[in-house]
C-alpha positions as CSV (number, residue, x, y, z in Angstrom):
1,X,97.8,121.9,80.6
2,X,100.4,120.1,79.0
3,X,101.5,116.8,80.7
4,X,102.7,113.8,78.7
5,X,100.3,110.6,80.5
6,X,101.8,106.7,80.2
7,X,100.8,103.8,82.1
8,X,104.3,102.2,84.1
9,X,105.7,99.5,82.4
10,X,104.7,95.8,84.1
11,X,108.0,95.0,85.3
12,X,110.7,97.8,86.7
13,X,113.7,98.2,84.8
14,X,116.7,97.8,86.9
15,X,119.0,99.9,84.0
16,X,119.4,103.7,84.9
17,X,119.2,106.0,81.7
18,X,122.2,108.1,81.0
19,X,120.9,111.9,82.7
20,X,117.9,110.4,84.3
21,X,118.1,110.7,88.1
22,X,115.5,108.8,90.4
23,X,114.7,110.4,94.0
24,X,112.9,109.0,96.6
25,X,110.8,111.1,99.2
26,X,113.6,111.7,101.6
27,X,116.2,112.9,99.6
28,X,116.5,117.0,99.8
29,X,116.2,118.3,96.6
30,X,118.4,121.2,97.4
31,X,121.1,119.0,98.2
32,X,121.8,117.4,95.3
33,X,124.0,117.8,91.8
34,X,122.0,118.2,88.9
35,X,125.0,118.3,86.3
36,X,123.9,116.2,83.0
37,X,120.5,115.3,84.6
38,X,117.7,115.6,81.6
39,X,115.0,113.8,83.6
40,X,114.2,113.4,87.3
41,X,111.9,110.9,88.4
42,X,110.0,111.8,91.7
43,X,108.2,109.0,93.9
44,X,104.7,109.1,95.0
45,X,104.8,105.5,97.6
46,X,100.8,106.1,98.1
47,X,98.5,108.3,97.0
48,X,98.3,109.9,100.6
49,X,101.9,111.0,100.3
50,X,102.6,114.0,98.6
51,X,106.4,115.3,99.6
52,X,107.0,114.4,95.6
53,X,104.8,117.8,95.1
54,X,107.0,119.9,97.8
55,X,110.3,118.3,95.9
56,X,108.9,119.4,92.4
57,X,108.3,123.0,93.2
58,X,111.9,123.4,95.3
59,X,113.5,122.0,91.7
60,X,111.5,124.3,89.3
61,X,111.3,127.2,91.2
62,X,115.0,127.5,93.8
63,X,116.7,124.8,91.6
64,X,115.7,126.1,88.4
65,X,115.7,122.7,86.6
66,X,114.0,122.8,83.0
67,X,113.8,119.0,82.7
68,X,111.9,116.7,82.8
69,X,109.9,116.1,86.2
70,X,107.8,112.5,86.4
71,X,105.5,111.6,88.9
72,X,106.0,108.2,89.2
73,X,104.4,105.3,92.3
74,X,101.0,105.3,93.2
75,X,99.5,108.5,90.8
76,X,96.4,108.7,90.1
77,X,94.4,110.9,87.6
78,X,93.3,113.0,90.5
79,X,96.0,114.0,91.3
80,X,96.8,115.3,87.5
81,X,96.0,119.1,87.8
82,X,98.4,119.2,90.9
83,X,101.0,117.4,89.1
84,X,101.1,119.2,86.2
85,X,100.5,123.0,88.6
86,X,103.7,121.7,90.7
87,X,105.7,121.7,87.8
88,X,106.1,118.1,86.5
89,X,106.0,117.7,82.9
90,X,105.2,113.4,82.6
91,X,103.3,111.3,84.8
92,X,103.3,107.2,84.9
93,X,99.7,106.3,86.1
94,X,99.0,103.5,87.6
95,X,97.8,100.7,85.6
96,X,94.2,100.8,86.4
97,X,94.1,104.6,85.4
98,X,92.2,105.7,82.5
99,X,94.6,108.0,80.5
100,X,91.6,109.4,78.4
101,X,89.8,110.4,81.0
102,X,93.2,111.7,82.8
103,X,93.5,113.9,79.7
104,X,90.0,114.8,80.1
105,X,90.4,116.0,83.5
106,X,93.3,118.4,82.6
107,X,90.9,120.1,80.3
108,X,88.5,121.2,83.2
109,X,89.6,124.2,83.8
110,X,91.0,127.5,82.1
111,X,92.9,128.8,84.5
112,X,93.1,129.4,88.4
113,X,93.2,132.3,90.8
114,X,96.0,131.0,92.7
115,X,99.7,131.1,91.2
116,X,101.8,128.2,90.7
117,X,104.7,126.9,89.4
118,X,103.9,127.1,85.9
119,X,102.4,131.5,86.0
120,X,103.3,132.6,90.0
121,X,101.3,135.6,89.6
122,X,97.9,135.1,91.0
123,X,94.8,136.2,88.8
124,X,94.2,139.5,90.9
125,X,97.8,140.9,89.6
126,X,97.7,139.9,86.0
């Protein structure tokens, strides 16, 4: 799986990239313009919450956005083979994370019996 790990940078910057749109948990993805949006940053607030995930897949597969999606907040490198099977494409880890080892983790497997957003046909109908 291809997903581009970085550690988030010490201090938050308050300037807003032209095309880069930042949504927090409660904002319904369906609702929203994405004219001249490149990049969409969703928020994790704690590892426990995971309504970025729901948001992701309602983007990539109703919204049909081919940006980028970033996990951003409180991820963690367990969470990396759902990120990247939801559909994001970047994930800023947490500063303790071990992005080695998070690369190492998205090697694990060859593939999965369930679809997702990346191949939605499950490994029965292939």
């Amino acid at each position: 799986m291809k997903l581009n790990l970085f550690h988030a940078p010490a201090e938050k910057s308050t300037v807003v990239e032209p095309g880069v749109l930042e949504l927090t948990n409660d904002v319904d993805p369906l609702e929203i313009s994405l004219e001249g949006v490149s990049k969409i940053r969703l928020s994790f607030p704690k590892f426990t919450d995971g309504r970025a995930f729901s948001q992701a897949v309602m983007l990539r597969n109703r919204r049909g956005f081919k940006g980028d999606l970033c996990a951003t907040g409180d991820v963690l490198i367990d969470q990396l083979i759902q990120i990247a099977r939801t559909g994001f494409t970047s994930a800023e880890l947490r500063a303790d994370q071990d992005i080695e080892h998070g690369k190492r983790l998205l090697t694990h497997f060859k593939g999965f019996y369930q679809g997702d957003v990346i191949n939605a046909t499950p490994a029965f109908a292939r």
